[in-house]
N, C-alpha and C positions, 0 to 999 in steps of 0.2 A: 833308509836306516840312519839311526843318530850318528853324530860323534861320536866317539869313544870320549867320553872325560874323563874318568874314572880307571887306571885298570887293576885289579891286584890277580898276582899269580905266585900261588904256593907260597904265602907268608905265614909264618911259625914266627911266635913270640911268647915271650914269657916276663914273670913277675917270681922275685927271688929266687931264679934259679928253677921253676917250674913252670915247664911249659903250657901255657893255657890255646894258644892258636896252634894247629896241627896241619896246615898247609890251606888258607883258606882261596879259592878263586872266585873275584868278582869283578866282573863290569858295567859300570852305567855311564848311558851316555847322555847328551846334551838334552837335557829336557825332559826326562826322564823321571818319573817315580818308582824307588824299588821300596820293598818293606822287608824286612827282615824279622824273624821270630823263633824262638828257642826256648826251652825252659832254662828255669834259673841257673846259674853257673857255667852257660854253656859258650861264654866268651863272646857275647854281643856286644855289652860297654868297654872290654878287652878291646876289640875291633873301634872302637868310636875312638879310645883313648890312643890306640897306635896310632891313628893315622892322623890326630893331632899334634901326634910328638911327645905325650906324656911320659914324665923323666920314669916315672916309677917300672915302665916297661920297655926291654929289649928285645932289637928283633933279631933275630935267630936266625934267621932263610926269607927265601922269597923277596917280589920287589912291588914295588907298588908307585905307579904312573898317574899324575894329574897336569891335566890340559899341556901333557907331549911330556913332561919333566920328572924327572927324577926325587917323588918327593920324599924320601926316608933321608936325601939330601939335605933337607932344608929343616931348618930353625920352626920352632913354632910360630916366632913373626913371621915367617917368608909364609910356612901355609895359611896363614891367617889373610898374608897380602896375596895372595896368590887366588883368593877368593872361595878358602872352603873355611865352615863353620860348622861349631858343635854348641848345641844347645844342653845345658849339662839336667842328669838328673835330679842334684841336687847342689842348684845354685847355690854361689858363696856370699855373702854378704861385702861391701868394699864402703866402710865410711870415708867423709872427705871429697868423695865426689856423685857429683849428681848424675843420674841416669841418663840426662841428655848429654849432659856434656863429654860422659865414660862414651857414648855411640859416639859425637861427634869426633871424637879426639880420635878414636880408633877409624873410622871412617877416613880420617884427613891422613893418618897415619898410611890406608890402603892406598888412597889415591894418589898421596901426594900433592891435595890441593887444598886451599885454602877456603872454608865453605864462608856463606853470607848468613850469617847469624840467624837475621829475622826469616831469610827462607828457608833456611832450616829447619828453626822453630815450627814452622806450619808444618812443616811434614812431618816432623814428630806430631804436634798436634792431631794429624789426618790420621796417623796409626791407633794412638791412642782410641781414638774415637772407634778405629775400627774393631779394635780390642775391647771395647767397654770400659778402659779405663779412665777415671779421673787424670784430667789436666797436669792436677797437683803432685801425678806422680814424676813428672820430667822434671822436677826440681826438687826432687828426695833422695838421699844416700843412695847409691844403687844396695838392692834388695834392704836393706836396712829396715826392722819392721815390718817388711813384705811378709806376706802370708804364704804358705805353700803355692794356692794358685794365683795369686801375683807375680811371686818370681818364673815361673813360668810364663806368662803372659808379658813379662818384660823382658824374659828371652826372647819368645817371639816378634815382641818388639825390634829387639834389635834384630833379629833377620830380616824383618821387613824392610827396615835404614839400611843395614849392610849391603843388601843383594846381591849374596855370594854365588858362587858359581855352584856349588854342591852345598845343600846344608842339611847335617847329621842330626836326625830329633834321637836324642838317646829315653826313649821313654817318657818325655813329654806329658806324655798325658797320664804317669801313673800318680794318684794321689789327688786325684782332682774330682770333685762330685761330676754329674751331668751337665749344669750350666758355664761351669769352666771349658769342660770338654767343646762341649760346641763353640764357646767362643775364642777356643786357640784353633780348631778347626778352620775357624773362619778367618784368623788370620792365616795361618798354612794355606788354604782356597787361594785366599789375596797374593798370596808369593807364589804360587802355582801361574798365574798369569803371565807373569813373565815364561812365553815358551821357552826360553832357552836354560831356565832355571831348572834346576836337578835336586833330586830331593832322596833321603834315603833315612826311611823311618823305622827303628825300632822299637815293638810296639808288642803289646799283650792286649790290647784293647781297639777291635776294629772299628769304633765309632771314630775315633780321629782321620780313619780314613772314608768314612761315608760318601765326603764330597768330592773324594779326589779320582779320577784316571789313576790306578797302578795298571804298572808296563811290568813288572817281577816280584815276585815274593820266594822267599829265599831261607832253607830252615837252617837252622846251627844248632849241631847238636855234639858237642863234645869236642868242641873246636873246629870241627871242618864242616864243611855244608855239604849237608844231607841230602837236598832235596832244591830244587830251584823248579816255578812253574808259573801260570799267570794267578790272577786275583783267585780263581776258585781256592786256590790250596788255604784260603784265610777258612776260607766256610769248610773247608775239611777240617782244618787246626782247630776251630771253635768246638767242632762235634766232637771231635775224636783223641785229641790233644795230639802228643808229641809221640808216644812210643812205637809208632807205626815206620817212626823215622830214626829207633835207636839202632845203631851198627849200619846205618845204610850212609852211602857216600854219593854226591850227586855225577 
């Protein structure tokens, strides 16, 4: 049985004063892939943004534990250093600084250490490549001019440089034709290697997980989760959708 990394229990939170999480329970551990799926509204990105720390949301109840800690304690730096990641829906643009240098900087920020430039470089280079992306983009505004499936692909990017202990794809793959799809896939596959790497994808579109081993899939449906089971329950969601899971609690 894994680790526990991950744990949350009975957490309720809200945004202006209305409550969008309704006590939600979950656990993943060391190495683990969960997916998570809901229809719209149903407080999936809710859940991605709490456990970043996002100011726009307070948590109400419940606690929620990463690798042994108390993390509803901590700043959004500490969970960033702390080794969890969110890959946002809809990345920001940041002029002023270049895309490698934004990973590197936060990077050196985690560790604490002072990285070697030119090996660096290469390893950004090796992602790139894995990605399909031109060179050219390690040294361009982060997202600046990026395209819907570039900035996603330079998220991806950066989890691969990061190598967080948990990393949150909030929807990743929506907006992307076929060919993008497979090639963040394929980075996701890449950061899947690392066994001890944990992953937890929210996702309406089960081609992003083709390649992967999932250990849980998990529905949210009106804030709390409905329904937890293995990879089948995707191929039930695909046929059936969601209302077989409305009023049900898992």
């Amino acid at each position: 049985m894994a680790a526990e990394l991950l744990t949350i229990r009975g957490l309720r939170a809200a945004a202006e004063e209305r409550e969008i999480l309704h006590g939600v329970d979950l656990r993943i551990g060391a190495g683990e892939t969960h997916v998570l799926m809901g229809p719209n509204g149903a407080g999936k990105s809710t859940l991605a943004a709490v456990l970043m720390g996002h100011p726009g949301y307070s948590v109400t109840g419940g606690s929620v534990r990463f690798r042994g800690e108390d993390l509803l304690a901590q700043s959004v730096g500490e969970r960033a250093k702390s080794g969890l990641f969110l890959s946002f829906q809809n990345p920001v643009e940041v002029p002023g600084i270049s895309l490698e240098n934004f990973i590197r900087t936060a990077l050196e920020q985690r560790t604490g250490d002072k990285l070697r430039l030119w090996s660096f470089h290469r390893e950004v280079q090796k992602a790139l490549q894995t990605l399909q992306m031109d060179e050219s983009y390690a040294g361009r505004d982060l997202n600046v001019g990026f395209s819907g499936g570039e900035k996603k692909k330079a998220e991806i990017l950066q989890m691969l440089l990061l190598k967080p202990a948990l990393a949150i794809l909030d929807e990743t793959d929506s907006g992307l034709d076929v060919d993008a799809v497979r090639t963040v896939s394929r980075g996701v596959e890449e950061f899947r290697k690392d066994k001890e790497a944990s992953l937890l994808v929210i996702t309406h579109n089960a081609a992003i997980l083709s390649a992967l081993p999932v250990d849980a899939v998990h529905v949210l449906v009106d804030g709390r989760i409905a329904a937890s089971g293995g990879a089948e329950l995707i191929g039930e969601i695909e046929r059936d959708g969601f209302a077989a899971y409305e009023g049900a609690e898992a």
